[in-house]
Every structure is written in C-alpha cells, then in structure tokens.
DOMI-125473 format. One record per residue: x, y, z of N, C-alpha, C, CB in turn. Coordinates in steps of 0.001 Angstrom, whole numbers, padded with zeros to 6 digits, always signed. Glycine has a CB too. Example, Ala and Ser with C-alpha at 12.3 -4.5 7.8 and 13.67 -1.06 7.14 Angstrom:
2
+013190-005690+007800+012300-004500+007800+013200-003300+007800+011308-004473+009046
+012850-002250+007080+013670-001060+007140+012900+000030+007870+014084-000598+005725
This chain:
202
-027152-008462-010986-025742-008777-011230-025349-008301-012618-025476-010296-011081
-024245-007957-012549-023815-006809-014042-023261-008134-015044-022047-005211-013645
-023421-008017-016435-023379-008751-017619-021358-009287-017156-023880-007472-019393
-021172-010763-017066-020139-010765-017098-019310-011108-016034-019992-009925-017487
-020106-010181-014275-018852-010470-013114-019808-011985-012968-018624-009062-011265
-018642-013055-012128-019204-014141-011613-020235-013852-010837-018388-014859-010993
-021023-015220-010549-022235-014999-009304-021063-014749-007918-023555-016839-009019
-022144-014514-006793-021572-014137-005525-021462-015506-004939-022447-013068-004642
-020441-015912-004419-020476-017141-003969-020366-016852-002306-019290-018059-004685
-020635-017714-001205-020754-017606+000409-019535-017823+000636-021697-018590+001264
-019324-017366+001548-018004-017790+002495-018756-018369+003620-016890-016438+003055
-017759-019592+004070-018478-020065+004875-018318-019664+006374-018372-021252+004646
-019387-019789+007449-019849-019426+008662-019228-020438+009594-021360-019362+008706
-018557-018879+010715-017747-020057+011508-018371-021113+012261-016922-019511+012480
-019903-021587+012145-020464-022745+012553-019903-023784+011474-022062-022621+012649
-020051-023988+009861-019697-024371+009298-018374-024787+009595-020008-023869+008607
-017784-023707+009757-016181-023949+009621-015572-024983+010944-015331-022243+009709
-016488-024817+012038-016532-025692+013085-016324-027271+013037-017656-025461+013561
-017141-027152+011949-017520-028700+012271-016287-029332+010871-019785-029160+011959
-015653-028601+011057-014628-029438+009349-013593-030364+010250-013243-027844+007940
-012723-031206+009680-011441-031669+010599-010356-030608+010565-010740-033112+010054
-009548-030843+011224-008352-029756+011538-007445-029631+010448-007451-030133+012793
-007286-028891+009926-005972-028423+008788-004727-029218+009419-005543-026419+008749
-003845-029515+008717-002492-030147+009501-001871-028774+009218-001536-031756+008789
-000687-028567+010600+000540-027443+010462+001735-027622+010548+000549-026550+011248
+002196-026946+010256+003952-027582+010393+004385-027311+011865+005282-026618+009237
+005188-028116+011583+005761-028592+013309+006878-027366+013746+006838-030502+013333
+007316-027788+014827+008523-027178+014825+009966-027477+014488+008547-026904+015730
+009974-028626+013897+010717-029356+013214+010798-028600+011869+010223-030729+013192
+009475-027983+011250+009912-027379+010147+009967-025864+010181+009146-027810+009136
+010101-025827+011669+010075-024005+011600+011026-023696+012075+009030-023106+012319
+011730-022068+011487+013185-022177+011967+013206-020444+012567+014522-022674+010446
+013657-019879+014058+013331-018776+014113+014986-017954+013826+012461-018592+015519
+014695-016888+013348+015883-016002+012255+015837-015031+012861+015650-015633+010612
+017041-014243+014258+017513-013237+015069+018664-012517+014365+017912-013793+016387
+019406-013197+013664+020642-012845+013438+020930-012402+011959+021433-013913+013850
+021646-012064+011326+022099-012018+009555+022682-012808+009102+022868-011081+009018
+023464-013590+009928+023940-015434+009089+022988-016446+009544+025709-016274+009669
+021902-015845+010379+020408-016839+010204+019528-016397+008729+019135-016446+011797
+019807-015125+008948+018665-014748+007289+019410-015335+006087+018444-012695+006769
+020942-014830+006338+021742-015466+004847+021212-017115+004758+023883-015437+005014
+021433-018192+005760+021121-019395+005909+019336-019319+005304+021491-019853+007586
+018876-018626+005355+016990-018613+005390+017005-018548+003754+015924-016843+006366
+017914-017102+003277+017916-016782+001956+018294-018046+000456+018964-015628+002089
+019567-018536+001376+019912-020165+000565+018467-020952-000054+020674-021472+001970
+017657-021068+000920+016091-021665+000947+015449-021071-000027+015219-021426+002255
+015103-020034+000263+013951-019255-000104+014343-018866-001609+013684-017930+000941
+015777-018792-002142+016078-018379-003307+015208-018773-004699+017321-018765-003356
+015079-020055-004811+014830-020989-005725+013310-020954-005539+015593-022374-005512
+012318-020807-004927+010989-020433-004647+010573-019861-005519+010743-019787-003663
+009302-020070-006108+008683-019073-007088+007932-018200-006208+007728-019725-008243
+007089-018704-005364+006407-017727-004281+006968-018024-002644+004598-018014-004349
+006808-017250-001876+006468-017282-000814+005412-016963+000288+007064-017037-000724
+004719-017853+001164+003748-017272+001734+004414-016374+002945+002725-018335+002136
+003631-015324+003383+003944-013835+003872+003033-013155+004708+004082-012945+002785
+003310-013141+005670+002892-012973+007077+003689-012076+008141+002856-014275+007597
+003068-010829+008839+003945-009634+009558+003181-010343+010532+003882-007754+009270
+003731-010271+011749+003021-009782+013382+003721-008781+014353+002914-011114+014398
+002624-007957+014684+003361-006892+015536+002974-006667+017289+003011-005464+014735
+003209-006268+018031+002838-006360+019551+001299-005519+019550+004204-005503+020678
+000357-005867+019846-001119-005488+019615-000900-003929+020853-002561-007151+020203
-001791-002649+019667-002096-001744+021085-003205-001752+021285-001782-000345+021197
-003496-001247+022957-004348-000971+023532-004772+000482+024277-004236-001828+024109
-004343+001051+024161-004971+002425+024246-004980+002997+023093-004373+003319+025119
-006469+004254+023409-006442+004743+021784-004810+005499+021511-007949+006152+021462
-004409+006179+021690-003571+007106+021147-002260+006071+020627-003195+008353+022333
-002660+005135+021334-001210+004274+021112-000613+004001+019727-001369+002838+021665
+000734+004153+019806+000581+004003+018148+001618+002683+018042+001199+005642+017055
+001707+001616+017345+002452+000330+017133+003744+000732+016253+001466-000840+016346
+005239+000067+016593+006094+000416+015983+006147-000795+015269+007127+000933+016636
+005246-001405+015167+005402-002902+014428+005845-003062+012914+004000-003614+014455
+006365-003777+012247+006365-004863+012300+007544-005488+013272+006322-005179+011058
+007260-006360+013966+008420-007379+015052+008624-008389+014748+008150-007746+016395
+007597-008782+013783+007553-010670+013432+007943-010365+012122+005815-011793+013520
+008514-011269+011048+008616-011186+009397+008233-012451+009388+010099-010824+008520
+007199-013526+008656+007300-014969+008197+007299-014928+006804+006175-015893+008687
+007900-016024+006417+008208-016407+005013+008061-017973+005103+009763-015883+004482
+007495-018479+003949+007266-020215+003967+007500-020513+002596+005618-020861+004442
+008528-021818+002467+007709-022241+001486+007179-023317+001812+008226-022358+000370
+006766-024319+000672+006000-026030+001052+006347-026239+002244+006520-027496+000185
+008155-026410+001802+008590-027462+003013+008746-026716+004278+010054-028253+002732
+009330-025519+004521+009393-025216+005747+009431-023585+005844+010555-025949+006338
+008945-022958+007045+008633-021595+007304+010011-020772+008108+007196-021620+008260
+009948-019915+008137+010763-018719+008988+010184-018087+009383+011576-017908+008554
+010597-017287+010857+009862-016699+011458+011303-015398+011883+008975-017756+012620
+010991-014261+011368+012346-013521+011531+012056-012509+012673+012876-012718+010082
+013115-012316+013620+012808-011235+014406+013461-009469+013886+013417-011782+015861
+013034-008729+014174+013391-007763+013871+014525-006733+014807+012271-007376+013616
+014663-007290+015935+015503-006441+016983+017028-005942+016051+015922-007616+018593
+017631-007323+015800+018943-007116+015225+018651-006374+013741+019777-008632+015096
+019828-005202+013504+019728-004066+012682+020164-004935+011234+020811-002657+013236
+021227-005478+011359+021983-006387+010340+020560-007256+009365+023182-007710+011425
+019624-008022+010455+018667-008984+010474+018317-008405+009536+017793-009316+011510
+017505-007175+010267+016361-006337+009742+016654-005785+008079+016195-004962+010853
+017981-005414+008011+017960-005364+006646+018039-006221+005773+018612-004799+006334
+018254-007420+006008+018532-008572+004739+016848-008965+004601+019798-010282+005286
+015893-008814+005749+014496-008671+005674+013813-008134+004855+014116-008244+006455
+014764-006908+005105+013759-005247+003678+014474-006137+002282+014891-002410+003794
+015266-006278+002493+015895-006591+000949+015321-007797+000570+017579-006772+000825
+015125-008705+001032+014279-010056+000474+012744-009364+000573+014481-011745+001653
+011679-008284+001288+010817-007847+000767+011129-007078-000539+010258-007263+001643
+011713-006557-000746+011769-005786-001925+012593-006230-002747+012029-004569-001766
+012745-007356-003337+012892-007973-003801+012200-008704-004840+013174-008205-003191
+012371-008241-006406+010605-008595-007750+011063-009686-007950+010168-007641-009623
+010158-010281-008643+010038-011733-009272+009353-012480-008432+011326-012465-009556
+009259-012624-007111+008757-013693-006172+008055-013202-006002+009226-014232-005150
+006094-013754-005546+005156-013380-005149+005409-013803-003315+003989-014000-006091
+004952-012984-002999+004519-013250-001669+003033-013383-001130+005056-012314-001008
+002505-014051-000907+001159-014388-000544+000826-014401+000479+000773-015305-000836
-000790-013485+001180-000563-013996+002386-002406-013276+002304+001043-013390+003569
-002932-012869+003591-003954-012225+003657-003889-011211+004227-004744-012749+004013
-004931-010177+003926-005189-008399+004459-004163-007737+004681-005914-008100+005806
-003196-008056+003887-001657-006991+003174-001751-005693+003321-001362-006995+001466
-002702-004763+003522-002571-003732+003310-001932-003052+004356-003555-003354+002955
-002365-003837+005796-001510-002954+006977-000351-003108+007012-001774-003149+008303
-000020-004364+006697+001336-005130+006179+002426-004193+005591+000972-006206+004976
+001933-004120+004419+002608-002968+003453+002890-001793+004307+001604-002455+002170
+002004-000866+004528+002695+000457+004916+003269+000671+006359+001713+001545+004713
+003149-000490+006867+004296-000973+008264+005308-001319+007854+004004-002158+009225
+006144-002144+006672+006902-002232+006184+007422-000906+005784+006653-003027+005510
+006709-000793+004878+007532+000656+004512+007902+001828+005570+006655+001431+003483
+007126+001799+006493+007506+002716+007364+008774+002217+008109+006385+003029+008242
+008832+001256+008718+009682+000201+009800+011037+000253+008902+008913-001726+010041
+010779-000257+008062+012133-001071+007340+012534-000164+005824+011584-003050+006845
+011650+001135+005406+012267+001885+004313+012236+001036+003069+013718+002305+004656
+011577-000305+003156+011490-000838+001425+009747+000020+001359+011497-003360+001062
+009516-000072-000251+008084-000587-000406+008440-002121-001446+006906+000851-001319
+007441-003272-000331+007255-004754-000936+007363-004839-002033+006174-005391-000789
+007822-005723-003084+007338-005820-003966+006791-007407-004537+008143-005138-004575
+005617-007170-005474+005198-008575-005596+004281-008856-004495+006377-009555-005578
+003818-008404-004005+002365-008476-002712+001257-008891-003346+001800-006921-001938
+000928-010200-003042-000324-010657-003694-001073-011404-002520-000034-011653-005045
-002201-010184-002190-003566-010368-001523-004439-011265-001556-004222-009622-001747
-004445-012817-000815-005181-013126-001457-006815-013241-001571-004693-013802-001516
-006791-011999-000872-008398-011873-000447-008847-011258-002047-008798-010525+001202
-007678-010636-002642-008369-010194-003675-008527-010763-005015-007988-009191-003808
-007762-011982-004620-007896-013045-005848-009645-013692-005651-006443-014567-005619
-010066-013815-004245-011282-014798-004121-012345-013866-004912-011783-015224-002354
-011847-012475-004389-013025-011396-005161-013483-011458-006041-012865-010352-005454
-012134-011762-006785-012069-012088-008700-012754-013175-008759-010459-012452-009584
-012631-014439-008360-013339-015500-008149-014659-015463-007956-012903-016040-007302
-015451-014530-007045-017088-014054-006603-017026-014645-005533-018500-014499-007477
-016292-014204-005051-016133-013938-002911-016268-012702-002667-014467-014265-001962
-017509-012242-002227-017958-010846-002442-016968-010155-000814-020159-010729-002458
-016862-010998+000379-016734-010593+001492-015051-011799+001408-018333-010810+002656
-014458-010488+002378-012819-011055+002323-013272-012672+002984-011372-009887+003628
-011877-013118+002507-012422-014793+002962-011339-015171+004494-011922-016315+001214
-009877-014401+004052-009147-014814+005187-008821-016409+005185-009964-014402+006433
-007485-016869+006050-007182-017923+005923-008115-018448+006322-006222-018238+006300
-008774-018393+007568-009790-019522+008115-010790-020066+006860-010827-018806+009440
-011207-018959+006391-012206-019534+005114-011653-020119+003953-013025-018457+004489
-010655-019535+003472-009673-019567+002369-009820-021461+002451-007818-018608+002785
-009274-021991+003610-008844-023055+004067-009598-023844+003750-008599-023111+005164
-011171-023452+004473-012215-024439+004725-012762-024235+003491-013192-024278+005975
-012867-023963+002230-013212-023652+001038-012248-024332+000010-013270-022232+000956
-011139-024444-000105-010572-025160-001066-009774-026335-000251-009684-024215-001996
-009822-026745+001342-009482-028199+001911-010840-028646+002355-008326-028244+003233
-011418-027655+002854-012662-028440+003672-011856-028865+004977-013409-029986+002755
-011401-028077+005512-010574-028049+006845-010645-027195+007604-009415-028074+006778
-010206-026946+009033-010807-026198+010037-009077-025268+010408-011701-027418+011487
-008777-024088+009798-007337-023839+010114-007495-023065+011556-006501-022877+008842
-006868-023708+012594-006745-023443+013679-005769-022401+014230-006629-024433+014074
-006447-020602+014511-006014-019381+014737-005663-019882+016181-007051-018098+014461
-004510-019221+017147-005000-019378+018696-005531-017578+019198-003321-020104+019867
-006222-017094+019131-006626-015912+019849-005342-015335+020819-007975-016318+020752
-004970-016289+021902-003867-015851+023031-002670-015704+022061-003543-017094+024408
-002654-016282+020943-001203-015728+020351-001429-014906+019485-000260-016669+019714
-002475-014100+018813-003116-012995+017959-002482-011830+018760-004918-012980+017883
-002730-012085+019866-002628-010661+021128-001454-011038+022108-004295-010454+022313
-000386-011720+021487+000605-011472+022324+001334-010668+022491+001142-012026+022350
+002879-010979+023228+003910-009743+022660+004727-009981+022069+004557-008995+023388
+004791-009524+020808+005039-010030+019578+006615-009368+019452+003815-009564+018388
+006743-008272+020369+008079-007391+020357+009148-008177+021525+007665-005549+020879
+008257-009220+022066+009322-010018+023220+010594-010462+022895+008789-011288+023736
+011869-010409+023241+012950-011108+022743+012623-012271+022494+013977-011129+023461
+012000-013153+023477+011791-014359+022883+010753-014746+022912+012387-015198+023214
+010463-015307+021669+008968-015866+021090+009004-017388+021756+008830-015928+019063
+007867-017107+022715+006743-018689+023041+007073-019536+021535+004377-018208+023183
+007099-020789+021532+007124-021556+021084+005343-022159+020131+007833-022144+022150
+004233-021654+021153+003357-021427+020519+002896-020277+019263+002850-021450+021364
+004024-018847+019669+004007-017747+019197+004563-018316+017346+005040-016644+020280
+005630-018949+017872+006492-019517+016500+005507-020338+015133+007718-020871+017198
+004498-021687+016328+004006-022537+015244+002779-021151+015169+003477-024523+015674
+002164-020727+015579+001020-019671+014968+001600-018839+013935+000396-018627+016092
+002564-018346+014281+003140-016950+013023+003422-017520+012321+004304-015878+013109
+004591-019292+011987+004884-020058+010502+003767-020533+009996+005839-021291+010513
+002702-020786+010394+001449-021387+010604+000523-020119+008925+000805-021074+012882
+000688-019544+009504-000284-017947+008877+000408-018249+007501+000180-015847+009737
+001424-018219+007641+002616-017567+006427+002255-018794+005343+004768-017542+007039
+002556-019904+006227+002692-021787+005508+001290-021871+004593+002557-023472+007139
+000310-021438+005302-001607-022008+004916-001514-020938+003832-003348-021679+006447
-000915-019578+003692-001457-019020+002934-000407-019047+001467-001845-017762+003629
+000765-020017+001636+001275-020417+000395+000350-021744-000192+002886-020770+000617
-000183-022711+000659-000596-023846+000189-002203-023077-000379-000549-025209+001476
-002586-021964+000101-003454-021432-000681-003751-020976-002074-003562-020807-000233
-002163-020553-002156-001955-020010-003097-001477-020856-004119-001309-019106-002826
-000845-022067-003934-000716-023344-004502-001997-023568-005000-000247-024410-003584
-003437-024367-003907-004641-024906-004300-005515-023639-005372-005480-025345-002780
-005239-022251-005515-005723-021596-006472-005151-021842-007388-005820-020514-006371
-004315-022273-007818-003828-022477-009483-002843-021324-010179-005287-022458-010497
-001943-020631-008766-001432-019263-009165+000322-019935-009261-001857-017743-007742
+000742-020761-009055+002080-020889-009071+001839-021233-010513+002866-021902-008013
C-alpha cells in the first residue's frame, strides 16, 4: 500500500447484506410523477432551496446486440422530504429537465453517473452540471470496488436497500409508469441523497 492512500476497506457481500433489516422508502405519498411543464415548474418551487439533490436516470433496457437505447425516459430528483419522478415524452417537460440538469451550484448525487451523463447530453443537449458520483467519494474513503446503493446503504445504515429486479428491466419508455416503477425510480434517487447526507458532504 503506497505511503498515505487509506487501507482498502470490504464492501459488504450480498449474503451480508441479506441478513440486515430493510432500509425504509418513501411512499407514494411522498412521490410525485412530473409529465407536464407546470408539473416541473410546481417540482422546481421544491427543489429550488436544496443544496443537493439525489439523481437518478432510467431508461427502457435493450436486448438485442445492435440495439441502441434512446434513453433517458425516467429523470428522478429527491430531496429529504420528497422525490420526483419526471417523464420525458412532453417536449416543454423535457426542457425545464435539461435546464434544472444544467444548472451549477446544486450537487446532484446519485451512483454510476457516467452512463447517466452522456445520455443526457445526447437526449436532452445539456452537459450536467455538479454530478457527484458517489462511488467515487467511497474510493477516496478506501472502497477499492464501486459500492452502489445496496452497499452504500448497508455500510453507513446497516440496512438492506431493497432493488426490485422486475422494475430494473421494465419499460421505462411506457406512458404510464406502474406504480411499483414510481416507488423504485424515487427510491434510487431518495437513498442516494440520504447517502450523501450520512457522508458528511452537505
């Protein structure tokens, strides 16, 4: 180990991570889904006063090789109290979207940003600004291997954050989002602000 970086610390194993109690998530009481541009203006009122936001894309998963994803379809934004989940169909939407991404001063937090980013930029013509990874904060920390929310979670709650697989691989480009689709995507966005809270970064 070189003079100076921290030791390597474990991430823990999803046996480990098994046996923790369940993370609590926000309901749907605190999640609000955003189709329209006087839903984003209404979202923006919120989100203004935020120092960070947690930040989360989902796009319709492909399956053949050549296939190529026009994603992003999902936008989430959280803060403490409550998440958004924005759709992208409406043109109006979609831009008050790019403009609150590109938008400095506010961090956005979330995990493995990188596909994130240049789907944004491609989709919506911003590049993000203020994108903070937080896989690469644990690095700094001596998390040699990305940690991701699941670990992120079970490492600074000692809690089990509950992914659903069937909504990882849905269709994320559907007019209308399952109700499960909603608490999973505010879900991502929400854990990885309270992450970013329990690191000591606000």
């Amino acid at each position: 180990m070189l003079r100076g970086m921290p030791p390597e610390l474990p991430t823990p194993s999803k046996d480990d991570i098994a046996r923790l109690p369940e993370f609590p998530r926000l309901g749907l009481d605190r999640i609000e889904l955003v189709t329209t541009a006087n839903g984003a203006e209404r979202a923006l009122e919120h989100l203004h006063n935020a120092g960070a936001w947690g930040f989360d894309t989902e796009s319709k998963p492909t399956f053949l090789k050549h296939e190529v994803s026009d994603g992003p379809h999902v936008v989430q934004l959280a803060t403490l109290e409550r998440a958004w989940v924005f759709q992208l169909h409406d043109l109006d939407c979609r831009a008050l979207v790019a403009d609150l991404l590109a938008r400095p001063g506010t961090h956005k937090a979330g995990f493995g940003l990188g596909d994130d980013r240049k789907r944004i930029s491609a989709k919506l013509g911003v590049t993000p600004e203020d994108i903070l990874d937080l896989n690469a904060v644990f690095r700094q920390r001596g998390y040699r291997k990305d940690m991701g929310v699941k670990g992120a979670v079970a490492v600074l709650f000692q809690q089990r954050f509950i992914k659903s697989r069937k909504a990882t691989t849905s269709n994320w480009a559907n007019p209308r989002l399952t109700e499960a689709q909603l608490v999973y995507a505010a879900n991502d966005a929400w854990a990885a602000l309270r992450v970013y809270h329990a690191l000591g970064l606000a």
